[in-house]
C-alpha positions in Angstrom: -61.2 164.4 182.0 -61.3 163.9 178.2 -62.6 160.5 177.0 -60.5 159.3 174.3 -63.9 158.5 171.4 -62.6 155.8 168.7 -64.5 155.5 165.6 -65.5 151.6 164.8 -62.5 150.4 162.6 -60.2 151.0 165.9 -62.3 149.6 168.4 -63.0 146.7 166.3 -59.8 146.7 166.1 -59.3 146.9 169.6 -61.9 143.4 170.6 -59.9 141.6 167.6 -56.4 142.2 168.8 -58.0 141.2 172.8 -59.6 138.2 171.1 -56.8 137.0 169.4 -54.5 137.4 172.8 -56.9 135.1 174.3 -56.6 132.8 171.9 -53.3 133.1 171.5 -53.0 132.2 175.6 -55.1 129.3 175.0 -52.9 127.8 171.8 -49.3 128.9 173.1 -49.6 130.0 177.0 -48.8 133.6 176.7 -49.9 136.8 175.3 -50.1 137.7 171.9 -47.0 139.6 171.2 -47.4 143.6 169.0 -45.3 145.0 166.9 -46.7 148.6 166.9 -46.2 150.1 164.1 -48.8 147.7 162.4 -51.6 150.0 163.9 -52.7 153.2 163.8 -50.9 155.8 165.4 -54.2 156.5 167.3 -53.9 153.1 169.2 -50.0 153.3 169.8 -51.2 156.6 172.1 -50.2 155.4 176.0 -53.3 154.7 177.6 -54.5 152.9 181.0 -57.2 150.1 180.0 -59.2 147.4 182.0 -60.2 144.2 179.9 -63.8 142.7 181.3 -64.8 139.1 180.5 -68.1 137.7 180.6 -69.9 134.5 180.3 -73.6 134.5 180.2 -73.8 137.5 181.8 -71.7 136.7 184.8 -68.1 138.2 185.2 -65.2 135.6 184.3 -62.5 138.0 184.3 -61.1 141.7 184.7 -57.4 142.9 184.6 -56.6 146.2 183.7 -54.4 149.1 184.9 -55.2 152.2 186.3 -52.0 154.6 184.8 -51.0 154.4 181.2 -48.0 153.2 181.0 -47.7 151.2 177.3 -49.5 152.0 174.1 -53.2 151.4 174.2 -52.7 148.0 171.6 -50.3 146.3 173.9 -52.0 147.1 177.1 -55.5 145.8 175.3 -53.6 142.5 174.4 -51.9 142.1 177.7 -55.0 142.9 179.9 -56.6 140.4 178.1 -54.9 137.6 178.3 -53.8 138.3 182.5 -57.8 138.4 182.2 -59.0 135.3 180.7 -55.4 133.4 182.8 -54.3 135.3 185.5 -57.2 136.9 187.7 -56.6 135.3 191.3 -61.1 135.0 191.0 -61.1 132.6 188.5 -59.2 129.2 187.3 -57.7 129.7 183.6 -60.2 129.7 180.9 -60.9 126.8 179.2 -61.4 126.2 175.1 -65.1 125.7 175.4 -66.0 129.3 177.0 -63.6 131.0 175.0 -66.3 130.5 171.9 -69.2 131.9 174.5 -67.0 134.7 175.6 -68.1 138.2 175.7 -65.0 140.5 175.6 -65.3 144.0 177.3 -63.0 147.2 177.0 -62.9 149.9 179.2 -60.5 152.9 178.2 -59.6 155.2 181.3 -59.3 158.9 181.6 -56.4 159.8 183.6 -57.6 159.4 187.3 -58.1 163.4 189.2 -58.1 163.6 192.9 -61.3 164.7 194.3 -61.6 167.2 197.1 -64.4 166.3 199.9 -65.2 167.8 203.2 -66.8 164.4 204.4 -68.5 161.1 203.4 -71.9 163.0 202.4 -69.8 165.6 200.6 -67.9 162.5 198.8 -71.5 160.8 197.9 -72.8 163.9 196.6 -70.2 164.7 194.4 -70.4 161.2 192.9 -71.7 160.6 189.4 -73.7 157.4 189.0 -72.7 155.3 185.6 -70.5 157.7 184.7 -67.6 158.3 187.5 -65.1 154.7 188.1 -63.3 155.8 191.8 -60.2 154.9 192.9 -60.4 154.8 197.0 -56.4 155.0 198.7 -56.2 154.4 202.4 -52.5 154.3 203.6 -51.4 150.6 201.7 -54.7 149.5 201.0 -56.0 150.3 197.5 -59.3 149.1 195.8 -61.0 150.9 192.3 -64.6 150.4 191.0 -65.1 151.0 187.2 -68.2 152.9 186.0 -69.7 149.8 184.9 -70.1 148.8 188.4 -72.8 151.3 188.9 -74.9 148.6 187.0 -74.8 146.2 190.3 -74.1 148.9 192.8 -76.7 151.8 192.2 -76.7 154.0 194.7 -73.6 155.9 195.9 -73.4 154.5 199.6 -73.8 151.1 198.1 -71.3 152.1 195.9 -68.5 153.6 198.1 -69.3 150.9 200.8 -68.8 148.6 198.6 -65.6 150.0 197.5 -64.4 150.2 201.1 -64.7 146.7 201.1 -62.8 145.6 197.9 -59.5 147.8 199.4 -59.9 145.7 202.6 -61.5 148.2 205.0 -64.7 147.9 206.4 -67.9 148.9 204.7 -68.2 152.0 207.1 -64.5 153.2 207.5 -63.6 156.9 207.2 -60.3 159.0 207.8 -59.4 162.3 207.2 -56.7 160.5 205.4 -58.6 158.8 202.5 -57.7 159.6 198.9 -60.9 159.1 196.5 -60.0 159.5 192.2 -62.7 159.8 190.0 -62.1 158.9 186.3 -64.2 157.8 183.4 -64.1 155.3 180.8 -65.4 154.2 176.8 -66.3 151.1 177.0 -66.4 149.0 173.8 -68.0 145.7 173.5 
């Protein structure tokens, strides 16, 4: 798991082109549209990213995806706007909290399949504010990003929680449960 470090200039880069998608969303309906080769070659790289939104403090918003599959300035642009307009949690974002808005990146490692012998092996293999998991259980599919750990400190609180957000119960367990850890930069 290598973690992708961007100096300043690209991850201001970064909240200005997620900014200006929201904007963009709120002024014409749709995301801001990114004609790559405007950008550094370092932020046309394919990379999986989650956008967070926050008002005072409280979550307003999160869309992201978990494999890269576009470059890293699109998926920024296009996770934030399906953030601020499209997360099934929240109505649309209005005018006014855009202005109050704190914008949130997370860019993901690619996600490794852990190996666990049972639930307590699983827990203590788990890194607090450090590991996001991705929890697979036949269909059902939930994932946790290392900024979670902030609400959710310990690692049964954690998983359990987890558990809950794929749509299982809080104390399921199969031999058939998949668990990925990966890692994330955030940039704020």
């Amino acid at each position: 798991m290598v973690l992708m470090s961007l100096n300043k200039e690209h991850q201001q880069q970064l909240l200005t082109v997620a900014k200006a998608s929201i904007q963009h969303g709120l002024q014409e309906g749709g995301s801001l549209k990114i004609n790559i080769d405007d950008y550094p070659k370092l932020l046309a790289e394919c990379r999986a990213t989650f956008v967070t939104l926050k008002l005072d403090q409280q979550l307003r918003g999160c869309i992201g995806r978990l494999e890269a599959t576009r470059p890293l300035i699109e998926d920024v642009a296009e996770n934030a706007f399906l953030a601020a307009f499209q997360d099934p949690r929240f109505s649309p974002l209005l005018i006014d909290e855009f202005i109050e808005l704190d914008i949130h990146i997370s860019l993901l490692t690619e996600p490794i399949l852990m190996s666990f012998r049972s639930e307590q092996d699983l827990m203590s293999q788990l890194q607090p504010n450090v590991d996001g998991l991705i929890l697979v259980e036949g269909s059902r599919k939930g994932t946790f990003l290392p900024s979670v750990w902030e609400q959710l400190t310990e690692p049964k609180q954690f998983l359990s929680h987890l558990k809950q957000k794929a749509g299982l119960s809080s104390n399921h367990w199969s031999d058939t449960l998949k668990v990925y850890r990966y890692q994330a930069e955030t940039i704020a």
